[in-house]
FIZA-331353 format. One record per residue (C-alpha): residue number from 1; x negated, y, z negated; residue in one letter. Coordinates in Angstrom, 1 decimal. Last residue first. Layout:
BEGIN
NODE resi   east  north     up resn
NODE  NUM      X      Y      Z    A
...
This chain:
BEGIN
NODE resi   east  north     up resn
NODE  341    7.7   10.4  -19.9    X
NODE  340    8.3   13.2  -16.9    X
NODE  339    6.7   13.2  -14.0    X
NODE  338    3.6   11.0  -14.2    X
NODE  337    1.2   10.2  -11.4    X
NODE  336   -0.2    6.8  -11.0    X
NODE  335   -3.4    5.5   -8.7    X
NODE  334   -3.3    2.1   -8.3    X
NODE  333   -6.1   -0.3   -8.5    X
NODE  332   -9.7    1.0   -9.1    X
NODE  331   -9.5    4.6   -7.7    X
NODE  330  -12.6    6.8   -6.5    X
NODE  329  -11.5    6.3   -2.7    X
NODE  328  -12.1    9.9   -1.6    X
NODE  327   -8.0   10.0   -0.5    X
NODE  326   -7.1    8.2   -3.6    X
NODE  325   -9.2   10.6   -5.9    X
NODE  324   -8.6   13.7   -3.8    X
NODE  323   -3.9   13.2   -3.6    X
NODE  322   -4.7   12.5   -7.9    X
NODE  321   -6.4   15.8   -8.4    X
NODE  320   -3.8   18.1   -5.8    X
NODE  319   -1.1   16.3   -8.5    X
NODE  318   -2.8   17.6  -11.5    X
NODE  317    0.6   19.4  -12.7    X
NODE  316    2.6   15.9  -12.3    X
NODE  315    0.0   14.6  -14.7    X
NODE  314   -2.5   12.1  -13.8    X
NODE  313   -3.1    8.2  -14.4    X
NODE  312   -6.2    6.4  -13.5    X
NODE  311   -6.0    2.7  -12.3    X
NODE  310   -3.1    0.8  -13.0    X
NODE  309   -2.9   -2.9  -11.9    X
NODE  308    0.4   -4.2  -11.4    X
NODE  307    0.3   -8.1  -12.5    X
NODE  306    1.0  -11.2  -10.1    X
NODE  305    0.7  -14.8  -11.4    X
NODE  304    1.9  -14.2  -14.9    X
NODE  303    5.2  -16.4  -14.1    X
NODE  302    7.7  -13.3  -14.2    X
NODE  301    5.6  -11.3  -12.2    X
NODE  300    6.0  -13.9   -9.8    X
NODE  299    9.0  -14.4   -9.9    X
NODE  298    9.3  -10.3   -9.8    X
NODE  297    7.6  -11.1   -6.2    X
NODE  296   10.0  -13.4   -5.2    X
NODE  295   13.1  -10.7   -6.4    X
NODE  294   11.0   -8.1   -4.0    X
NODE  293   11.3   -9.9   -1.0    X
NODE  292   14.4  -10.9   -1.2    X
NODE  291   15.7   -7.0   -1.7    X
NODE  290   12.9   -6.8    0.9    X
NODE  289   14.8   -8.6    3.5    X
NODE  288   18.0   -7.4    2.4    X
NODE  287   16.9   -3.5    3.5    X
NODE  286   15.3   -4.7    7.0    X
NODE  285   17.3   -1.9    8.8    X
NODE  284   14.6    1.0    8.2    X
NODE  283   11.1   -0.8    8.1    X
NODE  282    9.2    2.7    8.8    X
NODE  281    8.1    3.1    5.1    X
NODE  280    6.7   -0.1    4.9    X
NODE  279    4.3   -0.1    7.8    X
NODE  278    3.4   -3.1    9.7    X
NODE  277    1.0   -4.8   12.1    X
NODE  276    0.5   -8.1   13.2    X
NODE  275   -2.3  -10.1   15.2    X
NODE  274   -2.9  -13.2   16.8    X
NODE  273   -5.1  -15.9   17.6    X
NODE  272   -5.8  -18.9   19.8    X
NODE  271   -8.6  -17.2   21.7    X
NODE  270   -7.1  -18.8   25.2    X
NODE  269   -3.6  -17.1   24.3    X
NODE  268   -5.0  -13.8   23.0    X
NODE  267   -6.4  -12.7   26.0    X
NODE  266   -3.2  -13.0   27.9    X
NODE  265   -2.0  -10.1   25.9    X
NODE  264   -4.3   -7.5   26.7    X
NODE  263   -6.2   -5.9   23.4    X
NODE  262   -6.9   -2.7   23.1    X
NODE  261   -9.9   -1.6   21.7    X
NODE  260  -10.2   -0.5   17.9    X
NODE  259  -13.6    1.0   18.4    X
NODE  258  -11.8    4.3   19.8    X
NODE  257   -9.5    4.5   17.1    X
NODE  256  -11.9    4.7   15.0    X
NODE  255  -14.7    7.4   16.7    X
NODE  254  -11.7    9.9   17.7    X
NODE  253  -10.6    9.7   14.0    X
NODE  252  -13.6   10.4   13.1    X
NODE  251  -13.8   13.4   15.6    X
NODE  250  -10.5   14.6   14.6    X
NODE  249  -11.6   14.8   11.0    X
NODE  248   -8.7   14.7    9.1    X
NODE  247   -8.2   17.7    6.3    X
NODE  246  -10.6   16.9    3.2    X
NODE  245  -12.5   14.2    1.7    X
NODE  244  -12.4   11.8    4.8    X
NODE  243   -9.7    9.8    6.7    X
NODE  242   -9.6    8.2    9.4    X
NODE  241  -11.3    5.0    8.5    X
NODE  240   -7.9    4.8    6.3    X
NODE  239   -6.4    3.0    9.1    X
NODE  238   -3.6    0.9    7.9    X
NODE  237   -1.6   -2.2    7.7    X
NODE  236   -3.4   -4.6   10.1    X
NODE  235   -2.9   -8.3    9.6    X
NODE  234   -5.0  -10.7   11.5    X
NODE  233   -3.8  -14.4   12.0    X
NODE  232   -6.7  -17.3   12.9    X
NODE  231   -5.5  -20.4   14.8    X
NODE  230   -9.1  -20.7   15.8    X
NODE  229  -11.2  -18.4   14.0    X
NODE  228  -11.4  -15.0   13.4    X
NODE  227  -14.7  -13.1   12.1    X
NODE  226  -14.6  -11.7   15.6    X
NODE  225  -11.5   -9.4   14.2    X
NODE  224  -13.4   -8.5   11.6    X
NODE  223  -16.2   -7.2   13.0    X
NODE  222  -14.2   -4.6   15.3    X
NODE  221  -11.0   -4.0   12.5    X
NODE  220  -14.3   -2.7   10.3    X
NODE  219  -15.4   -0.6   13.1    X
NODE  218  -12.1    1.5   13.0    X
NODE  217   -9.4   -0.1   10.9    X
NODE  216   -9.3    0.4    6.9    X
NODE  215   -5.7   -1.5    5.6    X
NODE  214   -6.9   -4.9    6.5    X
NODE  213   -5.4   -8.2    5.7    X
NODE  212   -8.0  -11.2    7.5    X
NODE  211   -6.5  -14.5    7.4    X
NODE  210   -8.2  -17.8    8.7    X
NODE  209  -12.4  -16.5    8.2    X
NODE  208  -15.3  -17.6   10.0    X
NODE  207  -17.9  -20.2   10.6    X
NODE  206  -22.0  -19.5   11.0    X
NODE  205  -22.2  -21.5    7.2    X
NODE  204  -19.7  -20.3    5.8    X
NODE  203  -21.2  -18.3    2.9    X
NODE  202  -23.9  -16.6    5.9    X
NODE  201  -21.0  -16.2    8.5    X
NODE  200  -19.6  -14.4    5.8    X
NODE  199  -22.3  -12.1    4.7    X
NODE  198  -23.5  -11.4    8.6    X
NODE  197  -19.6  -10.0    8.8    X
NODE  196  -19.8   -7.9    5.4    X
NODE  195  -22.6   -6.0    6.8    X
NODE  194  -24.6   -5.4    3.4    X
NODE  193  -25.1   -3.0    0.9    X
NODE  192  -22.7   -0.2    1.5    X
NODE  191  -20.2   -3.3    2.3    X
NODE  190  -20.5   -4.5   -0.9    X
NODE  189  -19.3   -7.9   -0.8    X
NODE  188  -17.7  -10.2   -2.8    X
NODE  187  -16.8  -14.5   -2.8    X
NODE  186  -13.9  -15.8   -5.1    X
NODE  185  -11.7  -13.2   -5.1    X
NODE  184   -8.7  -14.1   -8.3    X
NODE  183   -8.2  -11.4  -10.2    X
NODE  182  -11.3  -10.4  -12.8    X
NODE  181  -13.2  -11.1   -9.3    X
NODE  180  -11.6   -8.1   -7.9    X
NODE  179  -12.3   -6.3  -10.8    X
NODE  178  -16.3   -7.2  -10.5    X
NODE  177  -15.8   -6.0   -7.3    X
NODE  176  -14.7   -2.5   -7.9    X
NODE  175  -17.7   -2.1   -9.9    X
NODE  174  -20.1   -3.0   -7.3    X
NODE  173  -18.9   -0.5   -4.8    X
NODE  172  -17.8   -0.4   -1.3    X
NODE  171  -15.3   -2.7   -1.5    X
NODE  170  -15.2   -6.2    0.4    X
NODE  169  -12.9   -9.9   -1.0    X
NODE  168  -13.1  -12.9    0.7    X
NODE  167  -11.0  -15.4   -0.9    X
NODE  166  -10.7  -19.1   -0.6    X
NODE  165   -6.9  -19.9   -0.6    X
NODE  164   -4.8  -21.5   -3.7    X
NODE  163   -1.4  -20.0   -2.9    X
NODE  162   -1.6  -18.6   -6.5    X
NODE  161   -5.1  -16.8   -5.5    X
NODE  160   -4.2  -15.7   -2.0    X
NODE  159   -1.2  -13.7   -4.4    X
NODE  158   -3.5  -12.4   -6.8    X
NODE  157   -6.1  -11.9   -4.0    X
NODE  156   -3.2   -9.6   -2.2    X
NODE  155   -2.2   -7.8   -5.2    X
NODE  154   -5.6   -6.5   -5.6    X
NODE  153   -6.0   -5.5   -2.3    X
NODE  152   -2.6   -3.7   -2.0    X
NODE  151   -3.2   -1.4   -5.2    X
NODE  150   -7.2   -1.1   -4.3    X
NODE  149  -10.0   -3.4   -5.5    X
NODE  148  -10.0   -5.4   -2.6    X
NODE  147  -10.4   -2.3    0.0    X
NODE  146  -10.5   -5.1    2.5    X
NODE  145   -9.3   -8.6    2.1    X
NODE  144  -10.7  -12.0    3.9    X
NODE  143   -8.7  -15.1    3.5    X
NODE  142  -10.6  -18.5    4.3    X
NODE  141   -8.0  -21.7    4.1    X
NODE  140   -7.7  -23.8    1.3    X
NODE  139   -3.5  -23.7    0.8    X
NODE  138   -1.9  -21.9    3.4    X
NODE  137   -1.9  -18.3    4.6    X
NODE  136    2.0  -17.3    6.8    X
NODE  135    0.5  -14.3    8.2    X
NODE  134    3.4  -12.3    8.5    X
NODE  133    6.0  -13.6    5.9    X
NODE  132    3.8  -15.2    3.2    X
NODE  131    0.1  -12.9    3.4    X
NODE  130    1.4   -9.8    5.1    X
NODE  129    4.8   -9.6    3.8    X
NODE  128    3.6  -10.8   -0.3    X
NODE  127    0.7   -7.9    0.0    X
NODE  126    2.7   -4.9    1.2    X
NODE  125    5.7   -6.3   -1.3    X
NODE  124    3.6   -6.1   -4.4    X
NODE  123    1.9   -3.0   -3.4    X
NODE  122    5.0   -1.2   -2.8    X
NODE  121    6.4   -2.6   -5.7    X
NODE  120    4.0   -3.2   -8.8    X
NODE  119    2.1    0.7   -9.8    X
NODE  118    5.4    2.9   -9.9    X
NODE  117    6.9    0.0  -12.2    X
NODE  116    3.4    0.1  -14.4    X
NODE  115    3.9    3.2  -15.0    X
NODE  114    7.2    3.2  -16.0    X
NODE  113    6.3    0.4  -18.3    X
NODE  112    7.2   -3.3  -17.4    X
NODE  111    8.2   -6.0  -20.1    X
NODE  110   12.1   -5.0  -19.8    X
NODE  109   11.4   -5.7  -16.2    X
NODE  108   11.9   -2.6  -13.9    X
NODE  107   15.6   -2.8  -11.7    X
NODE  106   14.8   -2.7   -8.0    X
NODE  105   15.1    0.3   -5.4    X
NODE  104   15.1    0.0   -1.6    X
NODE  103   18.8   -1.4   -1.2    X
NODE  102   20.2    1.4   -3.2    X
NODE  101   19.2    3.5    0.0    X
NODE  100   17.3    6.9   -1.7    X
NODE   99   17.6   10.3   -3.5    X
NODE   98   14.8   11.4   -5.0    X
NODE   97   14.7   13.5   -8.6    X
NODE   96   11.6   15.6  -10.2    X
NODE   95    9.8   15.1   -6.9    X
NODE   94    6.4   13.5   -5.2    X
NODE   93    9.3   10.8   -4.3    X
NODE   92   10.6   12.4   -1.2    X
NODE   91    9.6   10.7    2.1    X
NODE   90    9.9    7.5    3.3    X
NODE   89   11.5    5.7    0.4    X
NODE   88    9.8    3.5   -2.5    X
NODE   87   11.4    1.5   -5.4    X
NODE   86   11.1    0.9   -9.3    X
NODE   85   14.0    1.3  -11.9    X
NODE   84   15.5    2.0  -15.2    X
NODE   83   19.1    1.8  -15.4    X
NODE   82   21.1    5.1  -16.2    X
NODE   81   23.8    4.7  -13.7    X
NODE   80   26.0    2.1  -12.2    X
NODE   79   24.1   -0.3   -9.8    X
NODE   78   24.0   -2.3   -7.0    X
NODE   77   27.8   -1.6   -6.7    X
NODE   76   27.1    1.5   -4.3    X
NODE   75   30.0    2.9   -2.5    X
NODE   74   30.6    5.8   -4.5    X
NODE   73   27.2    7.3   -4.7    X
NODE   72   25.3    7.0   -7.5    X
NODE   71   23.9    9.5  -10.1    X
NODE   70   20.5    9.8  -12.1    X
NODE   69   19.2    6.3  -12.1    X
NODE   68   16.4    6.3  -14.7    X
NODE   67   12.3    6.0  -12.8    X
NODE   66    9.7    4.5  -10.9    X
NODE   65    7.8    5.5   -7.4    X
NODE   64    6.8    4.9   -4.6    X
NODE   63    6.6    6.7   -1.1    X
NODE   62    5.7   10.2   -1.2    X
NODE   61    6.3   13.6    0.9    X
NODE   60    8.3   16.5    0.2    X
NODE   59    8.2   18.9    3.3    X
NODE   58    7.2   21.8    4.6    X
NODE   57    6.2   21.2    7.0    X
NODE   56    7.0   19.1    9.9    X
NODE   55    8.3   15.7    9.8    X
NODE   54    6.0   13.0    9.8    X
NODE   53    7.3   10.4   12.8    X
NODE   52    4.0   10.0   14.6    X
NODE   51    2.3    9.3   11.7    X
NODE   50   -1.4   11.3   10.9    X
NODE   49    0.4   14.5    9.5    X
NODE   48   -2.4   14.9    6.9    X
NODE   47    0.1   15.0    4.3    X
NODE   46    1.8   11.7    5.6    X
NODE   45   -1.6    9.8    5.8    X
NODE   44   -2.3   11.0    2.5    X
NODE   43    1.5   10.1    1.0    X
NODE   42    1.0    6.2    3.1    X
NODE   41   -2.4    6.1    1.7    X
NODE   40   -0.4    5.2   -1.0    X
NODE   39    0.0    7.1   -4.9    X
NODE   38    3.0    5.0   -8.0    X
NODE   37    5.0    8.0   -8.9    X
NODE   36    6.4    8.2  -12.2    X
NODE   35    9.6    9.5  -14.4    X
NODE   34   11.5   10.2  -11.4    X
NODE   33   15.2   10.9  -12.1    X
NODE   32   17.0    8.8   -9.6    X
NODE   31   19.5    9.3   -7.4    X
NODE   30   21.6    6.3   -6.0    X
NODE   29   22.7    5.7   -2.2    X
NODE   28   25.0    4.0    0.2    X
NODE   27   26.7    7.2    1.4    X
NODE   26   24.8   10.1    0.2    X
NODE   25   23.2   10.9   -3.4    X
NODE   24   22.7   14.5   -3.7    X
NODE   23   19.2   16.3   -3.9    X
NODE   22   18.4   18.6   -6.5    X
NODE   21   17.7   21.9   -4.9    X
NODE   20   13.9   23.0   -5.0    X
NODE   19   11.5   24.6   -7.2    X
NODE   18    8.0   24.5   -6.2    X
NODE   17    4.5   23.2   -6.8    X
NODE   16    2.2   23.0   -3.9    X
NODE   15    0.4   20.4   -2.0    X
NODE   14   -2.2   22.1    0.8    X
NODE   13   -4.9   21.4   -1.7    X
NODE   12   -4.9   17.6   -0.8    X
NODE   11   -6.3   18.2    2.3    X
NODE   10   -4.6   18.9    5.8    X
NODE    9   -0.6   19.5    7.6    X
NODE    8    1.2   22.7    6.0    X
NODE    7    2.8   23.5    2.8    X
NODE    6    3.0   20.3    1.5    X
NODE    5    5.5   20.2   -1.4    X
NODE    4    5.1   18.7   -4.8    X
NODE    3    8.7   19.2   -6.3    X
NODE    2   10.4   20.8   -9.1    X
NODE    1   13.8   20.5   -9.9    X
């Protein structure tokens, strides 16, 4: 099969193209024949060798994805071969075929393109953990999402919207926000043209926000993170501050982690907040949680309430194209690679 491999830790261009075994279902697991591959920040961050846990090159890297099951291992009842299907794995799914836990794959919608599929899950169940599970947002309070026109962002106001919260929504251009509005945001802001902070306290008349979901870190995590009030939960997913057009910038990253200051336990208590973080990919062990998790959010599929958005689609050839449009943040929703169709 072939297989988008990276050849060593930096920018897009260090993805290559090669033939490599098939993998083989193992015990509690199906193989599926890729047809598309839904693009995180999870795959650039992988590439780049930001997580701790990234093995070293070479290696297959990517997340989501959509596809036919291929082959399944004896134990598995979940299904029984040749069903179409969405889910995400740690590694693997920038591939022909991907092996994965049964538990971590979904059946697609008869309604749903392949597409589509690679566009809903990950996204679906990044937004649905940190707004229902983590943050636990209620009806009429403030919800402020970054990168609102991304895959998570825009399944995050879908969901604030159905919950009936007043939503903040920032992206960095005025495009992107006129989507976000399409889905639900209620109040936007170009944070090229104005400090998204001053904006809020503005609209709120000096008060702040309830929620805050927030996948870019660095300075951003700073301001927002004042922008808390009483009560207030934080939800920290990601630092994409990190990143640039290329390789990481080890001085960037420097700057953003740097901003992000620790903070000491007690401090929380008198402040009344407090924060989560989370990473799909590293959830091993939580497999019938987000079997749950992933029926509510076909509900809500189901209902209208939450649609995948696809942004640009590439070809499996044009992979190094679609790793630079989400890594230089010209996507509007998800970016989606096809395999095979």
């Amino acid at each position: 099969m072939r297989a988008a491999v990276v050849s060593r830790y930096g920018g897009p261009e260090v993805l290559e193209l090669r033939d490599v075994p098939v993998p083989q279902p193992g015990p509690g697991q199906i193989l599926v024949r890729v047809r598309s591959i839904g693009l995180n920040f999870a795959d650039i961050f992988g590439r780049l060798g930001v997580y701790p846990d990234t093995p070293d090159p070479p290696f297959i890297p990517g997340l989501e994805f959509s596809g036919d099951v291929a082959a399944v291992a004896p134990d598995v009842t979940k299904f029984k071969g040749r069903e179409r299907v969405m889910g995400y794995c740690r590694l693997g799914s920038h591939a022909e075929y991907v092996a994965l836990n049964s538990q971590f794959a979904t059946p697609i919608p008869s309604s749903m393109t392949y597409e589509q599929g690679a566009a809903f899950l990950a996204a679906g169940l990044s937004a649905h953990h940190g707004i229902v599970r983590l943050a636990n947002l209620r009806k009429g309070e403030r919800f402020l999402i970054h990168a609102a026109a991304g895959g998570v962002g825009l399944a995050a106001v879908q969901i604030a919207r159905e919950i009936g919260a007043e939503i903040f929504a920032t992206a960095g251009t005025d495009e992107k926000l006129r989507v976000a509005r399409e889905y639900g945001a209620d109040h936007l802001i170009n944070y090229n043209n104005a400090d998204f902070a001053q904006e809020i306290r503005r609209i709120t008349n000096g008060g702040g926000v309830d929620v805050v979901m927030d996948s870019v870190g660095g300075d951003v995590y700073k301001k927002s993170w004042q922008l808390l009030e009483k009560m207030g939960r934080y939800v920290l997913y990601g630092v994409s501050s990190v990143t640039g057009k290329g390789a990481i910038s080890r001085i960037r990253a420097a700057a953003a982690f740097a901003s992000m200051r620790p903070l000491l336990p007690y401090s929380l208590i008198s402040a009344n907040k407090g924060i989560f973080g989370f990473n799909l990919g590293t959830l091993a062990g939580k497999e019938t949680y987000f079997a749950e998790a992933a029926r509510e959010i076909l509900l809500l599929y189901n209902a209208g309430t939450l649609k995948p958005v696809v942004g640009r689609v590439f070809v499996f050839d044009d992979i190094v194209g679609a790793h630079t449009c989400l890594q230089t943040r010209q996507s509007i929703g998800k970016v989606v690679v096809n395999v095979a169709v």
